[in-house]
C-alpha positions in Angstrom: -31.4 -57.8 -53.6 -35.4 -58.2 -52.8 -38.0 -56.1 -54.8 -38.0 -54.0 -51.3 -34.5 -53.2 -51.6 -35.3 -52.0 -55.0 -37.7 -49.8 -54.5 -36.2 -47.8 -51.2 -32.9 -47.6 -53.6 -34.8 -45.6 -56.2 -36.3 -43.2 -54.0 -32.9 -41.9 -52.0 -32.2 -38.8 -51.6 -28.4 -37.6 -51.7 -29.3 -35.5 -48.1 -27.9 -36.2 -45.1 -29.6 -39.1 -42.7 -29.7 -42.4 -40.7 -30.8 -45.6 -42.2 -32.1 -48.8 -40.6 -31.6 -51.9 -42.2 -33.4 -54.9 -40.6 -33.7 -58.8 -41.3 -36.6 -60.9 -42.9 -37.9 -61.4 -39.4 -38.2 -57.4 -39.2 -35.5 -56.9 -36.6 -33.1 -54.2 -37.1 -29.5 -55.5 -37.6 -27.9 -52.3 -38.8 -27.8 -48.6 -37.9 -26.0 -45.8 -40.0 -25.5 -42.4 -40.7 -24.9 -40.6 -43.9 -23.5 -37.4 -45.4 -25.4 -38.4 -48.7 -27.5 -41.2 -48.0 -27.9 -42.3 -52.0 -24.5 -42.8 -52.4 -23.7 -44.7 -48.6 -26.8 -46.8 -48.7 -26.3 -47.8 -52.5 -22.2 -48.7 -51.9 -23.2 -51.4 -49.9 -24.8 -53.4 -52.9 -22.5 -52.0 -55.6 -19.1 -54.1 -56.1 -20.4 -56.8 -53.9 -17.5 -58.8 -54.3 -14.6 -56.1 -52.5 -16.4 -56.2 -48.8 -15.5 -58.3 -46.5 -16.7 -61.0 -45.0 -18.1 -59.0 -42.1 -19.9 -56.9 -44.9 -21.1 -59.2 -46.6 -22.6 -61.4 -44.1 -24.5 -58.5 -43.0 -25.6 -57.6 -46.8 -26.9 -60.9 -47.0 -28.9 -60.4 -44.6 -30.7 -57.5 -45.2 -34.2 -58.2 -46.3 -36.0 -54.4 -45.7 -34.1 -50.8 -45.4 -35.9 -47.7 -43.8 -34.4 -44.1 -43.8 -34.8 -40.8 -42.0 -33.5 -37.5 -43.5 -32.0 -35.2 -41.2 -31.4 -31.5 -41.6 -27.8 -31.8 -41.0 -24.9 -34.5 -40.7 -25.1 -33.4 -36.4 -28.4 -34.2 -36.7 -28.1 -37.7 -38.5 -24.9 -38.3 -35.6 -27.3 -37.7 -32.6 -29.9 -39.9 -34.1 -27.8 -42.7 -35.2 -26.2 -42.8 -31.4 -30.2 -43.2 -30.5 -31.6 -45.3 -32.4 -28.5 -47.9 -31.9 -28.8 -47.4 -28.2 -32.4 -48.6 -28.8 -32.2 -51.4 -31.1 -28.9 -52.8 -30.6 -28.1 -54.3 -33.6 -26.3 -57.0 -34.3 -23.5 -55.8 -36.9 -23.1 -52.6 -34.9 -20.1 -52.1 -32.7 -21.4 -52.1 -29.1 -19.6 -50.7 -26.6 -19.8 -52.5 -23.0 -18.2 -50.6 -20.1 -15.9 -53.2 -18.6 -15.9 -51.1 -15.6 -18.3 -48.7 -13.4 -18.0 -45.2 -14.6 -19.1 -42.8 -12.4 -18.8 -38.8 -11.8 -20.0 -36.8 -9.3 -23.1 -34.9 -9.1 -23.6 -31.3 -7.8 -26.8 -30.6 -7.5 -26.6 -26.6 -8.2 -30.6 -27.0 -10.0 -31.3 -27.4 -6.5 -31.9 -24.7 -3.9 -29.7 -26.5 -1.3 -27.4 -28.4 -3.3 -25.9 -31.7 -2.6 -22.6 -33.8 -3.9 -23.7 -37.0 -4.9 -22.4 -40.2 -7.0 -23.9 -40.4 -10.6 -23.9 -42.7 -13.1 -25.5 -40.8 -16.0 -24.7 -37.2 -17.1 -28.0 -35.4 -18.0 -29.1 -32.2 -18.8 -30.8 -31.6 -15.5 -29.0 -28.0 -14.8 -27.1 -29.6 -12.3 -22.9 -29.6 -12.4 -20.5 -33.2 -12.9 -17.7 -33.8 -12.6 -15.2 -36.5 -13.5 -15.2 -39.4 -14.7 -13.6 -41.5 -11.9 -12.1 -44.7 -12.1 -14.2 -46.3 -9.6 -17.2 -45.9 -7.4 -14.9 -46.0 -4.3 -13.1 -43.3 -5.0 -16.6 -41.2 -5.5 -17.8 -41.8 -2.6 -14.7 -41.5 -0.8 -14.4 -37.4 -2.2 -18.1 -37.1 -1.5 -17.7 -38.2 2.4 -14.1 -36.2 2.5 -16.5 -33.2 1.2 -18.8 -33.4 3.7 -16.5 -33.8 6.9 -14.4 -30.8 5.3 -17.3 -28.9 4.2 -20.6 -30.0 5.9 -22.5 -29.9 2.9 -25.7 -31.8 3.2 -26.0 -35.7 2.2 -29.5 -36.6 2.4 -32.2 -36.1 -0.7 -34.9 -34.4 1.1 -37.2 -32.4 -0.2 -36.3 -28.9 1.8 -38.8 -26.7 -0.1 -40.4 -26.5 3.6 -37.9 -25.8 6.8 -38.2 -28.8 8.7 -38.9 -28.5 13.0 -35.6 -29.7 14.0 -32.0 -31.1 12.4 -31.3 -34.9 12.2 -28.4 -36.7 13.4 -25.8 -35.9 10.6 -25.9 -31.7 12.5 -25.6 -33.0 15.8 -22.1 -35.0 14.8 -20.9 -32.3 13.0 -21.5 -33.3 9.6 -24.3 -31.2 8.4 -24.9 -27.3 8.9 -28.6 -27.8 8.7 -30.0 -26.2 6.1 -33.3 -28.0 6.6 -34.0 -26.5 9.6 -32.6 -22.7 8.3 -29.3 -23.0 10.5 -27.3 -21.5 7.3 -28.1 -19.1 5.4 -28.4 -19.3 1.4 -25.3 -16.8 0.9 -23.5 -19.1 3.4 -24.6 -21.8 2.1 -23.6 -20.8 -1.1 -19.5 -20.4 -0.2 -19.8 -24.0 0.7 -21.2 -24.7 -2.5 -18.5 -23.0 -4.1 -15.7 -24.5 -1.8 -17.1 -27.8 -2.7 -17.0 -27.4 -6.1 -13.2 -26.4 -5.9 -12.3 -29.1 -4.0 -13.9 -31.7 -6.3 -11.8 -30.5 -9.2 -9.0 -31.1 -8.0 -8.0 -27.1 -7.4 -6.5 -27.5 -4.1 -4.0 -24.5 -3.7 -6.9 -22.4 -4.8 -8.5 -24.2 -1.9 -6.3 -23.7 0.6 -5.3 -20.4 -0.4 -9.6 -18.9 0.4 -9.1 -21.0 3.3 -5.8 -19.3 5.1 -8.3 -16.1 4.0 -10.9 -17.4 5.5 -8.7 -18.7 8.7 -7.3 -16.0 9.4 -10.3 -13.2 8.8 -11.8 -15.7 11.8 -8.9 -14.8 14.0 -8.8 -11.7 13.2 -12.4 -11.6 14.5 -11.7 -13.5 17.8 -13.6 -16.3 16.1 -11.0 -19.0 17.5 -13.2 -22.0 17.5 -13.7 -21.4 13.9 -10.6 -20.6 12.5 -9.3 -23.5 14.2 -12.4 -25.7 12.4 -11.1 -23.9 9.2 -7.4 -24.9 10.3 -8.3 -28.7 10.5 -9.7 -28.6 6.8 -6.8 -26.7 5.1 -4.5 -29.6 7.1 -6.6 -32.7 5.3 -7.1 -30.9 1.7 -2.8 -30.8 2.3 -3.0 -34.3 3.0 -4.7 -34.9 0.3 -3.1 -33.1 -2.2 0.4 -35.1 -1.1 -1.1 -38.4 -2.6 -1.8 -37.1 -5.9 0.0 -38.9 -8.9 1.0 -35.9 -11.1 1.4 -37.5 -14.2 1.2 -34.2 -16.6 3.6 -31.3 -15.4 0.8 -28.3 -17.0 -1.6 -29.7 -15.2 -4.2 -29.8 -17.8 -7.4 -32.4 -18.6 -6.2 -34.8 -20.9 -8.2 -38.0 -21.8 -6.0 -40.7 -23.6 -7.9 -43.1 -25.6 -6.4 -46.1 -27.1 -7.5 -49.4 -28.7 -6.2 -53.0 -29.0 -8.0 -55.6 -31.3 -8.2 -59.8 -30.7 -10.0 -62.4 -32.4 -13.1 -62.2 -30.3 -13.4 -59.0 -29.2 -11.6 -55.5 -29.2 -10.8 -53.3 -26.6 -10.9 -49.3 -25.9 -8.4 -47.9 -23.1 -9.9 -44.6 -21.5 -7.2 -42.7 -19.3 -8.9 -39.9 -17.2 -6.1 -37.5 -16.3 -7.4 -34.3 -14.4 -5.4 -31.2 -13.1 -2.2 -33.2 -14.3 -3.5 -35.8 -12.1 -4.4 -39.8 -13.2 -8.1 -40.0 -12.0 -7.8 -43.9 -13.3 -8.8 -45.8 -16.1 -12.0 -47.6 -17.7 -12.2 -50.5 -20.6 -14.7 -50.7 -23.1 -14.8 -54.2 -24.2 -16.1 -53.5 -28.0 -18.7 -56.7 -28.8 -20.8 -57.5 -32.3 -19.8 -58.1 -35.7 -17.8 -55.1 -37.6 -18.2 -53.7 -40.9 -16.2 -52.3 -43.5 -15.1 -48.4 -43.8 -15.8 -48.6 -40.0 -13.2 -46.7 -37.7 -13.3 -48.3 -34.6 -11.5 -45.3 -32.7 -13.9 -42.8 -34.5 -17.2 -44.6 -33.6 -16.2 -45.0 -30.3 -15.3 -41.4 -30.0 -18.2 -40.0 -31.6 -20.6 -41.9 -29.1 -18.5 -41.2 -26.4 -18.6 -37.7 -26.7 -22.1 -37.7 -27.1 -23.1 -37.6 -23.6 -23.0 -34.2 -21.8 -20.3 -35.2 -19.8 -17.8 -32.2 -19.4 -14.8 -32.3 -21.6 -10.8 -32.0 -21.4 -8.8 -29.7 -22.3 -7.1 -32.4 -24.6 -7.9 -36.0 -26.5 -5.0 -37.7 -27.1 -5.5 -40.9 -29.4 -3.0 -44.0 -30.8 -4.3 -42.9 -34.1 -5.6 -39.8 -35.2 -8.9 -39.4 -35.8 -11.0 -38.6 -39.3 -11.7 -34.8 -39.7 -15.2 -35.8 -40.3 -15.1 -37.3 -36.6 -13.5 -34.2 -35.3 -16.3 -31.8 -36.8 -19.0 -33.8 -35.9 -17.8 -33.8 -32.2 -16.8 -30.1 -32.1 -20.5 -29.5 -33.2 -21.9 -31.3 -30.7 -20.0 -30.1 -27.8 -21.5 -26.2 -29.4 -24.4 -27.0 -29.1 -24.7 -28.0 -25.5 -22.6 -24.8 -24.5 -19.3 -27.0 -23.8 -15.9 -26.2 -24.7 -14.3 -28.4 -27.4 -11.2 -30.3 -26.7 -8.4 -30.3 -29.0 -7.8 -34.1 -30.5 -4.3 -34.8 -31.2 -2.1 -37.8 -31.4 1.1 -38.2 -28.7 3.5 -35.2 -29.3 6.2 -35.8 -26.1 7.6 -38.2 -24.3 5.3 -37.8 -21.1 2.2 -38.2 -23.7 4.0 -41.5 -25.5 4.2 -42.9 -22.2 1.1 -42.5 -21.2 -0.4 -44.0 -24.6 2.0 -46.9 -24.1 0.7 -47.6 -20.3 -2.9 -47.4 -21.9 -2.6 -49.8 -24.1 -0.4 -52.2 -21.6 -3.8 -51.9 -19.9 -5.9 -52.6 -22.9 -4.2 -55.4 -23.9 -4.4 -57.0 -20.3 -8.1 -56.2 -20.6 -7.8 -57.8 -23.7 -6.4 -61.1 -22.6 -8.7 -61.6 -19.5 -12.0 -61.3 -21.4 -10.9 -63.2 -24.4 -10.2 -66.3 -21.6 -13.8 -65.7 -19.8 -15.4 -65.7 -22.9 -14.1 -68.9 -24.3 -14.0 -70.5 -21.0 -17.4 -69.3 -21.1 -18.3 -71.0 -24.0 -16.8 -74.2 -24.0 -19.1 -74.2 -20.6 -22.1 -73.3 -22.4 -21.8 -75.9 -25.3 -20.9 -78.6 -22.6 -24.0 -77.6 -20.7 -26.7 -77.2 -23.7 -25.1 -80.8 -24.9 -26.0 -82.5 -21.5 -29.5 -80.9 -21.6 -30.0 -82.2 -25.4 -28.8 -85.9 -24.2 -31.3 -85.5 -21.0 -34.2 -84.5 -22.8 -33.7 -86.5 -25.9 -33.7 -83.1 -28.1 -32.5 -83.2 -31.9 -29.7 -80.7 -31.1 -28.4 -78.4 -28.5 -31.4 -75.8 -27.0 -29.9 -73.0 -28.7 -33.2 -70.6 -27.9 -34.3 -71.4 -24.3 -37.5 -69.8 -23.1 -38.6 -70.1 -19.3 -41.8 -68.7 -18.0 -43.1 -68.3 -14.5 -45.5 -66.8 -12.6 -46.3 -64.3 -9.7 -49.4 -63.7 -7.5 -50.4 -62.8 -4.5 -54.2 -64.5 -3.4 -54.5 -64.3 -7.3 -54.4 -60.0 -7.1 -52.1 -58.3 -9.6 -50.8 -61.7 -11.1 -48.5 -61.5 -13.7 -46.6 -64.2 -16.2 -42.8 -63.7 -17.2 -40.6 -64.9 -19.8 -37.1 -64.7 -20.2 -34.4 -65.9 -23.2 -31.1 -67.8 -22.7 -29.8 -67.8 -26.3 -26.7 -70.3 -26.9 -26.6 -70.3 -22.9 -26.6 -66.3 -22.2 -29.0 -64.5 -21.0 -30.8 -62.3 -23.8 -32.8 -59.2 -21.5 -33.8 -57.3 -25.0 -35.7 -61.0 -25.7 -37.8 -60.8 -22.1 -40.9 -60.4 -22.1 -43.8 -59.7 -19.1 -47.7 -60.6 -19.1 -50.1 -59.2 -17.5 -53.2 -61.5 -16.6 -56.2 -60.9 -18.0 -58.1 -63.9 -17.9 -58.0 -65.2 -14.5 -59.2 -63.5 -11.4 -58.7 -66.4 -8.6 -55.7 -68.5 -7.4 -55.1 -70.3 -10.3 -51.3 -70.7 -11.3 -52.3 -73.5 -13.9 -54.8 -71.4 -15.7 -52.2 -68.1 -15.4 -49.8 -70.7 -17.3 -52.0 -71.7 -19.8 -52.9 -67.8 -20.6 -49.7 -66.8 -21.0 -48.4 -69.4 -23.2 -51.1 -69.3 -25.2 -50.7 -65.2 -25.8 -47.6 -66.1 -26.4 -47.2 -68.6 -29.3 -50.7 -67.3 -30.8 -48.5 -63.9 -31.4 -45.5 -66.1 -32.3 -47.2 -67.7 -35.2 -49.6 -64.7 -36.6 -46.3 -62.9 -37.1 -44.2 -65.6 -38.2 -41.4 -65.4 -35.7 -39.0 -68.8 -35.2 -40.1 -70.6 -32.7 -38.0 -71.7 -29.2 -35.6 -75.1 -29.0 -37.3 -75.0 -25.6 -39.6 -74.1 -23.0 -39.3 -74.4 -19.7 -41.9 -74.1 -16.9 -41.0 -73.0 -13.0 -42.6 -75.6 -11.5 -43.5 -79.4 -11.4 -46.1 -81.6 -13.1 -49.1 -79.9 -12.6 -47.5 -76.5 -14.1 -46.1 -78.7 -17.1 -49.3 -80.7 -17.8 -51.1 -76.9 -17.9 -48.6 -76.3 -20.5 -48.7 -79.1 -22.8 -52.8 -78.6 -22.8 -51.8 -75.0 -23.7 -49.4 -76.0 -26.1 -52.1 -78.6 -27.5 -54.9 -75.7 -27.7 -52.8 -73.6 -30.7 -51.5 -76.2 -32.7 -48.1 -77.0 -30.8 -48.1 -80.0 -29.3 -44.8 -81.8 -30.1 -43.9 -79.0 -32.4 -42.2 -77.5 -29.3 -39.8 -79.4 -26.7 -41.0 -78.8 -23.5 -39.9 -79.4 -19.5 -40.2 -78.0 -15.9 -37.8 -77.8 -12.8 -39.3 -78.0 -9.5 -38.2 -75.9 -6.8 -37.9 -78.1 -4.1 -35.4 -80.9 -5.5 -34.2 -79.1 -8.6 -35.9 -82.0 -10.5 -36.3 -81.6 -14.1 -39.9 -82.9 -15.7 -41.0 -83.9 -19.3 -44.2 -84.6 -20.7 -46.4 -87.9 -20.2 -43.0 -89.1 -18.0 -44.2 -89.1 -13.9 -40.6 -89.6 -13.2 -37.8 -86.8 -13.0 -35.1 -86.8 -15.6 -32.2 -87.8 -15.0 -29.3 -84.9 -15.0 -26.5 -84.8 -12.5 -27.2 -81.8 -9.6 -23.6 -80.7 -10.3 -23.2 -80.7 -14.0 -23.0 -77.6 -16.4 -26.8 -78.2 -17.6 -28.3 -78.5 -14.2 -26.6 -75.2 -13.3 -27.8 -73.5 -16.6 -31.1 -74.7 -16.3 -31.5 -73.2 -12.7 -30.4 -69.9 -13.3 -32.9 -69.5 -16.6 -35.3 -70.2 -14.0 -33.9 -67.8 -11.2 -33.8 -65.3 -13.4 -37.4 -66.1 -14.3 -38.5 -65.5 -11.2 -36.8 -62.7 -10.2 -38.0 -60.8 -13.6 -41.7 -62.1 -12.3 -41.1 -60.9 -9.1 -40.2 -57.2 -10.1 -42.8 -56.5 -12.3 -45.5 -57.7 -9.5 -43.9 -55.4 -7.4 -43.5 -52.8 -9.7 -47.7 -52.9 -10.3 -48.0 -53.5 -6.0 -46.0 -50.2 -5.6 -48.3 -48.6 -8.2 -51.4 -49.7 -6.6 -50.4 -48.7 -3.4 -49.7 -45.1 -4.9 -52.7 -45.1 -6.4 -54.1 -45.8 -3.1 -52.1 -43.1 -0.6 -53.4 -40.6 -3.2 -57.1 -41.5 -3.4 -57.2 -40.8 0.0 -56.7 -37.2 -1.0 -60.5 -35.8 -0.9 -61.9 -34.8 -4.3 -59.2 -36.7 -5.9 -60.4 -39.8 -8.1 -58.8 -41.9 -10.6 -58.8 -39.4 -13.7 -57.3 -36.8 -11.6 -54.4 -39.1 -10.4 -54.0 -40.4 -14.1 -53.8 -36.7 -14.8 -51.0 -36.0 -12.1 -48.9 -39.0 -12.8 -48.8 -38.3 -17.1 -47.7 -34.5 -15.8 -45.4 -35.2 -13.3 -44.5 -39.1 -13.6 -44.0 -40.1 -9.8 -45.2 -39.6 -6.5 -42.0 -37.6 -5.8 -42.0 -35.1 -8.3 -46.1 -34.7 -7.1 -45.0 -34.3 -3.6 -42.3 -31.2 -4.4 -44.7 -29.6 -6.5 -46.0 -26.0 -5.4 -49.5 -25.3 -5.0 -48.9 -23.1 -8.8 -47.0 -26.0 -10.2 -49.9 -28.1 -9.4 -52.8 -26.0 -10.6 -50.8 -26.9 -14.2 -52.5 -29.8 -14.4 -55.8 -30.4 -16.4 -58.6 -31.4 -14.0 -56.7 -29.5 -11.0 -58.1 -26.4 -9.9 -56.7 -24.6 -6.9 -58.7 -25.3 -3.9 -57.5 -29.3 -5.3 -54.0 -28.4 -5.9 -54.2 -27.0 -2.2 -55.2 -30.1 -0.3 -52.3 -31.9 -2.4 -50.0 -29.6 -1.2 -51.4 -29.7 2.7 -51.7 -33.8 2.4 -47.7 -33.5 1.8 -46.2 -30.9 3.6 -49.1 -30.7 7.4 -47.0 -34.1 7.3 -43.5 -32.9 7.1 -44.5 -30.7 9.5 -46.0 -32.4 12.1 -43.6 -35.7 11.8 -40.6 -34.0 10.4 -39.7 -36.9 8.6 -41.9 -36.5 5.2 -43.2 -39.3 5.6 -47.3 -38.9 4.2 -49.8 -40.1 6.5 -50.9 -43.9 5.1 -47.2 -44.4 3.6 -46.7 -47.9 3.3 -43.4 -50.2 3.1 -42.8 -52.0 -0.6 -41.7 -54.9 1.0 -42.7 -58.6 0.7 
């Protein structure tokens, strides 16, 4: 224990918090809550010798510990689940979705509301619903919604009515809102029809829709009824396919784990109106540490979201009261019912934990192969790349850099990480050009490395097994006179790959290494460098797609660059600026009304006149 440690020790409080505790190079390795931080934060140095290895290792690493004091244990919880989501630290248990997880999105925030597929729950105001098993099935209730129901598909912004319906109204998929074909109230029953049908409540369904049916008939309304008919026969349809697993129909999520030697997996069983929606594994990666439930941290992060909850959690092993509490608090205070957590209590609930973990434990057994197949590849690979280059060990840090331009405007550098042959996206980083303002990829090359490893060394961080260049001589001899100009040359192993042979390059050596095409280091070597490029290639059109914002707005009269910069910190994109009201506009500092008017009339004359929303001067984002 440092002097550092020391001191933070002393000054604990025995209030509830989160603590950080990060490594001699200042990254943050560990994230944790506490009832009573004084006593948590000091176990982990008292009786050293009864952790285990896990522990330990992760004690001996700690060179620097920073706390937050929360007002409550909830508090600390939600913070925690941030600040790990963040940082990602090493001896935390991350949670990788082994699958897509999606729900379905009802846009009731909205004044014409749509059903689409989402992959986040947020607290937007509108309604979601699930989770599915897969993105098929989504989308395949979302379409079966809209030929039932006719409820709009498309994300337009309807604050205006539009001059005339698009295709999806003329094939009888759409009831036109856009154009005002529906009314609100009407548009509303759909709404609610829709919302019925996508949880699964399909007698109550039919049952409004033989109302419905037969009020139609009643009317002499046969062409409708008979519409309404047609619908009531494919919610049936439906309905006969369903897997009723629970006989009281209630929403029950099972959740069950199974641990191996490299990684652990969580089982999540979505059951829904009796009904198995599917399943989703969470393949649990990073090192654990003591007095760490693995059911309970999962659990208390899962829950976390704002996703809507069962009626029912039913775990292999029950979970901590503490979990419980914390979880019940936090659904409270978003306004959601609390499920009940239990453990298996009849023979329908056994076997569903039973089939859960059959699925786990296949899970399981399939990733534990990938990943050692995966890294017997990579040692074979960085081992043929150490005997090509002539390296004093295997490149376990791998940087690659490249660089994107077009006629030398917006030019930027990238650089990504492989570490131990996998790529490491919190390690990437992107450059900006600031130096050179012609066609110059050398000079860009030299620019960037230079920021780079000047940074590197000022703040001490360990320095790469290798760097690799996209491109040939010229772009490697750049970066040896970089490396030169700081200090670095031969400190650093360097190479290049050319594009048009896949040859590999080293310094003061005209002729390509050699390294067969087909082996396990050519291939890791390539895609370091794809992935270069393509991580070049998005941010340079990420800044051309700015610029060309920038551009379709100054084209507004009276609007210069610090009333755009003042638009986009309010409202963030060009979207959000277009569905803005004349009122919503006049918000903004610098914005008076006659201003927030011509805003409004650059937008919406356009919709008008083209009834596509498309502005005048809108331009494609292509290459």
């Amino acid at each position: 224990m440092n002097q550092k440690i020391s001191e933070v020790l002393a000054t604990l409080t025995d209030r509830p918090g989160v603590y950080m505790m990060k490594s001699a190079d200042g990254a943050v390795i560990y994230v944790g809550k506490a009832k009573n931080l004084k006593n948590r934060v000091k176990s982990y140095f008292l009786n050293a010798g009864g952790h285990d290895v896990k522990t330990e290792a992760l004690v001996s690493n700690i060179d620097e510990i920073e706390y937050i004091i929360t007002a409550s244990e909830h508090e600390a919880f939600i913070l925690e689940n941030s600040l790990i989501k963040k940082h990602r630290p090493r001896y935390n248990i991350m949670f990788k979705d082994d699958k897509t997880y999606p729900f379905i999105k009802l846009t009731v925030n909205e004044e014409w509301p749509r059903a689409v597929l989402s992959r986040r729950v947020e607290s937007d105001g509108a309604q979601y619903f699930g989770p599915f098993s897969d993105q098929w099935s989504v989308r395949v209730i979302i379409k079966m919604a809209q030929d039932i129901y006719n409820i709009r598909s498309c994300n337009l912004n309807l604050t205006v009515p539009r001059k005339k319906p698009c295709l999806q109204y003329h094939i009888g998929r759409c009831v036109a809102p856009c154009v005002r074909y529906i009314s609100e109230i009407e548009y509303s029953n759909i709404v609610d029809r829709v919302r019925e049908f996508i949880k699964g409540d399909y007698d109550r369904v039919i049952e409004n829709l033989n109302a419905a049916m037969k009020k139609a008939a009643a009317e002499f309304k046969f062409e409708k009824a008979a519409v309404i008919r047609d619908q009531i026969r494919a919610i049936e349809n439906i309905s006969k396919k369903q897997n009723i697993v629970c006989a009281d129909l209630l929403d029950r999520d099972i959740i069950v784990e199974a641990k191996g030697t490299l990684i652990d997996v969580i089982e999540v069983f979505c059951v829904r109106r009796g009904v198995l929606l599917g399943h989703s594994p969470f393949v649990i990666e990073g090192d654990k540490v003591a007095g760490i439930a693995l059911l309970d941290d999962f659990a208390q992060r899962y829950y976390s979201q704002d996703a809507p909850a069962p009626d029912e959690v039913i775990t292999s092993s029950a979970l901590s009261p503490q979990t419980t509490a914390l979880i019940a608090e936090n659904f409270k205070n978003s306004g959601r019912k609390t499920p009940r957590f239990i453990t298996a209590y009849d023979s329908a609930q056994t076997e569903l934990i039973a089939m859960a973990h059959k699925n786990a434990l296949n899970t399981l057994k399939i990733r534990e192969a990938e990943i050692a197949d995966k890294s017997v590849k990579s040692r074979t690979a960085l081992a043929e790349i150490q005997k090509a280059l002539k390296l004093g060990g295997p490149p376990a840090r791998i940087e690659c850099y490249d660089i994107s331009n077009i006629s030398g405007t917006l030019a930027v550098g990238s650089m990504v990480v492989a570490i131990n042959g996998s790529m490491q996206k919190s390690e990437y980083r992107k450059f900006k050009i600031k130096t050179v303002d012609k066609i110059d990829d050398y000079m860009m090359m030299k620019e960037v490395l230079r920021r780079r490893f000047t940074r590197a060394m000022n703040e001490g961080q360990t320095l790469p097994d290798l760097v690799m260049i996209d491109g040939g001589l010229g772009h490697l001899s750049a970066a040896c006179e970089a490396m030169s100009s700081i200090g670095l040359n031969g400190k650093v192993a360097l190479c290049s790959i050319a594009k048009q042979n896949e040859d590999i390059y080293e310094p003061a050596n005209p002729l390509p290494v050699f390294l067969n095409k087909k082996s396990q280091g050519q291939y890791l070597l390539m895609r370091i460098r794809d992935e270069a490029h393509r991580f070049a290639i998005s941010y340079h059109k990420k800044l051309r797609k700015g610029k060309m914002t920038l551009s379709l707005l100054s084209s507004i009269k009276g609007l210069g660059k610090t009333r755009i910069s003042s638009l986009y910190d309010h409202f963030e994109t060009i979207e959000r600026i277009r569905a803005a009201s004349v009122d919503e506009l006049t918000l903004v500092s610098n914005i008076n009304r006659p201003i927030a008017q011509k805003i409004y009339d650059y937008f919406h004359e356009s919709e008008k006149n083209a009834g596509e929303g498309a502005p005048p001067g809108a331009q494609s984002d292509s290459p």
